[in-house]
C-alpha angles and dihedrals in degrees: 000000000000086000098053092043078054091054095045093051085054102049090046089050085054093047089056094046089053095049094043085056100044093044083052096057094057078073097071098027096066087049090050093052083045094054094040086055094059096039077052098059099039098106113234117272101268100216092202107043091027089221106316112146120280113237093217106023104057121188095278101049119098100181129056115250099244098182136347111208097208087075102047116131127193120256085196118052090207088051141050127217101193107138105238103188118047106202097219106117091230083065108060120113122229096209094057109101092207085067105037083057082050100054083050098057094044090060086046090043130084109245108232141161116236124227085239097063101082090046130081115233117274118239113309090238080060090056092044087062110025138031140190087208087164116027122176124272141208119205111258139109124331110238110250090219088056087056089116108355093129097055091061111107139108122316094192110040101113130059119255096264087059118145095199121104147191092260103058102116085051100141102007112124112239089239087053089064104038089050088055095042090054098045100020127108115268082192149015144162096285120079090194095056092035089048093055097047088051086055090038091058106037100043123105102241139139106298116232127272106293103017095132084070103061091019089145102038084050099055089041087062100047087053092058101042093059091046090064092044077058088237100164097168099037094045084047097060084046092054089050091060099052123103112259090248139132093255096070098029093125090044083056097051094035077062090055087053088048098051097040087055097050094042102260094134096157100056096036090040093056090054086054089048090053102042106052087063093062104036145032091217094141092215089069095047080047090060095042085071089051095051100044072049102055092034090065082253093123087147091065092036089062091046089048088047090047088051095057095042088053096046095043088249099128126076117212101258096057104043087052083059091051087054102050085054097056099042105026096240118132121239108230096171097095130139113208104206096049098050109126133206090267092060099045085061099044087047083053083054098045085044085235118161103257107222116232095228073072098059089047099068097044125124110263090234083066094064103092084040098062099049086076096051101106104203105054115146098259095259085060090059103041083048107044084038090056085045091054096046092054093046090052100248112119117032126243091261094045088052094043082060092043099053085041082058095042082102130263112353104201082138099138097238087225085055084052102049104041076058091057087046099053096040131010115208144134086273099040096042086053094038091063092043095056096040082049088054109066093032104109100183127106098244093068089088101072089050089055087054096042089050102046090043087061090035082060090048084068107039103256096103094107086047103057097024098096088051093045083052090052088053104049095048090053082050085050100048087047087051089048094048095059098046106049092039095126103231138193106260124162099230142114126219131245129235089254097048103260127126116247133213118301086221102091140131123248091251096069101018105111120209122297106269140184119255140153121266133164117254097185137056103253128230125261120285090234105042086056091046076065095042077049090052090042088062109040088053085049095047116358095182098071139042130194112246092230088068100061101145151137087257105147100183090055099045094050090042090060088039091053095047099046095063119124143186111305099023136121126230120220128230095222090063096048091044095050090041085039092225106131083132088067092069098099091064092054103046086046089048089058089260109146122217109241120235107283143143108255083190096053084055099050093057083046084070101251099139108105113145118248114202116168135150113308113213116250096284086221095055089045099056090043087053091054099038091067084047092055088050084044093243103167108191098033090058090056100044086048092055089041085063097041089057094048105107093003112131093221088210092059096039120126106257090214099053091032082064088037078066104045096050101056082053086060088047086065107049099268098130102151099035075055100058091042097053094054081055099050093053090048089042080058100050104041082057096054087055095041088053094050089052084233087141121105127179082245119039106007 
């Protein structure tokens, strides 16, 4: 009994030892949390300010300030870029119906956590080409930074009259989407389907059923899938929206490179400020140069500069264009082919010709971006301006201003033509069209015809229709213009209107009077009947005064194209354009066959086989299969898809209609419409080109 009241005594004295030690250690504990507080809030040695106060960070701030909304400017003047949903969950608004859905399908949803998560994203040129869009996923706890991230997008991407809603991916599977979004055309040969997938990707709207669940690997996809569209604008105001986390560092930077290069100094600047106290990334020490620069602080540019030649930070090339900043000396020493975004932006500064071996190798998602650089070398212009014409992103018109910038045209329009003819490319498309511009004569109208007609042979006829147009109705006014101009001539007039002979004597000469003469030679009857046809393909509803002719072609081409829904064709205007096989895209369009005889026209001899290029089947039911359950934005990106790599002039009329009608089925109306006019377009120009038209059979 003595033993064990030994033991007990012993186990108790340890028990109070313990306790004593351990209540001695909160001591230094506490002093070790309080150090670490203040070491906490003692901001990073900024190698560049040496610690002087951030204008945007301030003590108490632990995260950069990638973007403030309130300052945002448009890049468009026909579009603004101001963010319009924050993805923070604090900011959502309880009236939108976007969110109120969201919160809905978070409660329906399974709550996991993505493989990705863990992961930064990989270089932007990896996301431009490939995309995780649906990851796998464990069971485990939603990140509270992903509440909402797939309902960030764009408020204001469609015109007024949009059909488009919030609600477009309603029942549409997530996986669905992110499988479309992954495979699907970014592209394709119609403007008016291209036009609305871009609006179906970018807009803000209601995601699809389960996208909480792959709320990251959504959004990934969608970024990807405007940057190879190209979509610069739309894929900034994206970016805005997205958390300041690891995740989407190069989509932040990728921003900074974005604003610097469209003149937003103050917003992209601020990020710099606030970055190169946190980090040693030597682009951002790089920018910081650019924007000391830019700001009139060239003493701390050169310090900034001094900083990164001392540490290694600076490549070559750069630090030759520094150079060149700060003395005045250009840097001849450039290669082309290895000039990074960075650069690009430092040679703007410096208002440097950009090369266009330097566009090319820029990222896609920077397309929409350079068309804004001012002080690209004239092929850069004529180049990046042709790329964004064909992607959609600058308009005819706007196309037309920026190749009359691109420097002095003295190029000889024959010159310019022989080299169409021999190859057609970006430069030499935009070469012709400029030389054709400024060239006043008459006889400029055969050599609109003759360029557009090999501009047609390779399939850039709808592209550069609508220029070719432009220039052949200035040719027109200035024709106008020389030969209405009333003029002092010393003639009389006869009883039947027509001018006598100026030789006559005093006694029945009759005063001098004004009247119209031509002063030029005028062009050929037939090569104006072309210019007629031109302009009636580029705009069938009007018609200049000046042309007022017997030209058939032209008058049923404007009839055929300015159908609408609940009209009927005639016969008399397929059989003189020779286009019966077109009936499947009118019938589809809502366009009713009049009450004729099919009989009567086969022994008339209209019975020639049509055999062109049929869809992928599968594309196409499928295709059909989202119109039938009403999926919006599922059916166009699926036609989308089905027109990628499609010749409109050798589609099959039938599935061509197949596709225009489920775009019907889901409320597109108009883009279907426009796209039945397009295809027609399409073919009315391949016969036009090959010169198969008469005045009596097409």
């Amino acid at each position: 009994m003595k033993i064990f009241q030994n033991s007990q005594s012993a186990i108790f004295t340890g028990m109070l030892f313990a306790l004593t030690v351990s209540l001695s250690s909160l001591a230094p504990m506490a002093s070790f949390a309080q150090d670490n507080s203040s070491a906490a809030a003692t901001k990073p040695l900024d190698l560049i300010t040496l610690g002087t106060a951030s204008p945007v960070a301030g003590d108490s701030q632990s995260e950069a300030i990638i973007y403030d909304a309130s300052q945002a400017q448009s890049v468009d003047a026909d579009a603004s870029l101001t963010p319009s949903l924050d993805v923070e969950a604090d900011s959502q608004s309880a009236n939108s119906p976007v969110n109120s859905q969201i919160d809905s399908n978070a409660m329906q949803d399974a709550t996991v956590k993505t493989a990705n998560d863990a992961q930064p994203d990989a270089e932007i040129q990896t996301l431009a080409t490939t995309s995780a869009a649906y990851g796998s996923a464990t069971l485990g706890r939603r990140k509270i930074s992903d509440v909402g991230l797939a309902a960030i997008g764009v408020s204001d991407t469609a015109p007024q009259d949009s059909t488009l809603d919030s609600l477009i991916w309603r029942g549409t599977p997530a996986k669905n989407a992110a499988f479309l979004l992954e495979n699907g055309a970014v592209a394709n040969q119609s403007l008016t389907i291209s036009a609305l997938a871009y609006d179906v990707v970018a807009r803000q709207s209601v995601p699809p059923m389960g996208a909480n669940m792959i709320a990251a690997d959504l959004v990934r996809a969608r970024l990807a899938w405007l940057a190879r569209a190209g979509r610069s604008n739309d894929l900034a105001v994206l970016v805005e929206q997205l958390p300041d986390t690891e995740k989407w560092a190069s989509w932040k930077r990728w921003l900074v490179e974005h604003h610097l290069m469209s003149r937003r100094d103050d917003i992209a600047c601020a990020t710099v400020t606030a970055q190169i106290e946190m980090t040693l990334d030597p682009f951002w020490h790089q920018a910081k140069v650019i924007c000391d620069a830019v700001q009139g602080n060239m003493s701390s540019a050169r310090f900034a500069a001094d900083v990164l030649a001392a540490t290694g930070m600076g490549d070559p090339t750069f630090m030759g264009l520094v150079d060149e900043l700060f003395t005045g000396k250009v840097f001849e020493d450039i290669d082309p082919t290895t000039l990074e975004t960075i650069h690009i932006i430092l040679m703007e500064a410096l208002h440097r010709p950009i090369p266009i071996e330097g566009i090319a190798i820029m990222p896609p998602q920077m397309a929409q971006t350079i068309t804004s650089l001012r002080y690209l070398s004239d092929d850069a212009r004529m180049v990046s301006t042709y790329d964004g014409l064909q992607r959609g992103l600058v308009s005819p018109r706007e196309a037309g201003k920026l190749w009359r910038s691109a420097g002095d045209n003295k190029d000889n329009p024959q010159s310019a033509l022989a080299r169409l003819d021999s190859e057609v490319s970006a430069l030499t498309s935009a070469m012709a069209w400029r030389a054709l511009d400024v060239d006043d004569s008459n006889a400029v109208f055969g050599l609109i015809v003759a360029a557009m007609k090999r501009e047609i042979t390779v399939g850039n006829g709808s592209l550069m229709l609508p220029l070719y147009a432009e220039l052949a109705i200035n040719a027109l006014e200035v024709m106008q213009s020389q030969t209405t101009t009333p003029v002092l001539v010393d003639a009389a007039m006869t009883d039947n209107a027509t001018l006598t002979s100026s030789g006559l004597n005093n006694d029945d000469a009759a005063d001098n009077i004004d009247v119209a003469v031509p002063t030029v030679t005028l062009p050929d009857e037939a090569v104006l009947d072309d210019i007629d046809i031109l302009l009636a393909l580029a705009d069938p509803t009007t018609m200049p005064a000046i042309l007022e002719s017997n030209n058939p072609i032209a008058y049923h081409i404007r009839t055929l194209l300015t159908l609408d829904v609940g009209n009927e064709w005639e016969a008399d205007t397929l059989q003189t354009l020779d286009v019966w096989h077109l009936q499947p895209l009118l019938q589809a369009a809502g366009i009713d066959a009049p009450d004729i005889s099919w009989f009567d026209l086969l022994q008339s001899g209209t019975h020639v086989a049509y055999s062109r290029e049929k869809l992928s089947p599968v594309l196409l039911r499928a295709c059909g299969e989202a119109a039938e359950k009403k999926r919006v934005a599922e059916t166009i990106l699926l036609a989308s898809w089905l027109l990628q790599s499609t010749d409109f002039t050798n589609i099959d009329p039938v599935d061509a209609g197949l596709v225009i009608q489920y775009l019907r089925d889901v409320g597109q109306e108009k883009a279907a419409m426009g796209l039945m006019r397009e295809i027609a377009t399409a073919h009315l120009m391949t016969q036009f080109a090959a010169d198969t038209q008469d005045d009596d059979a097409g």
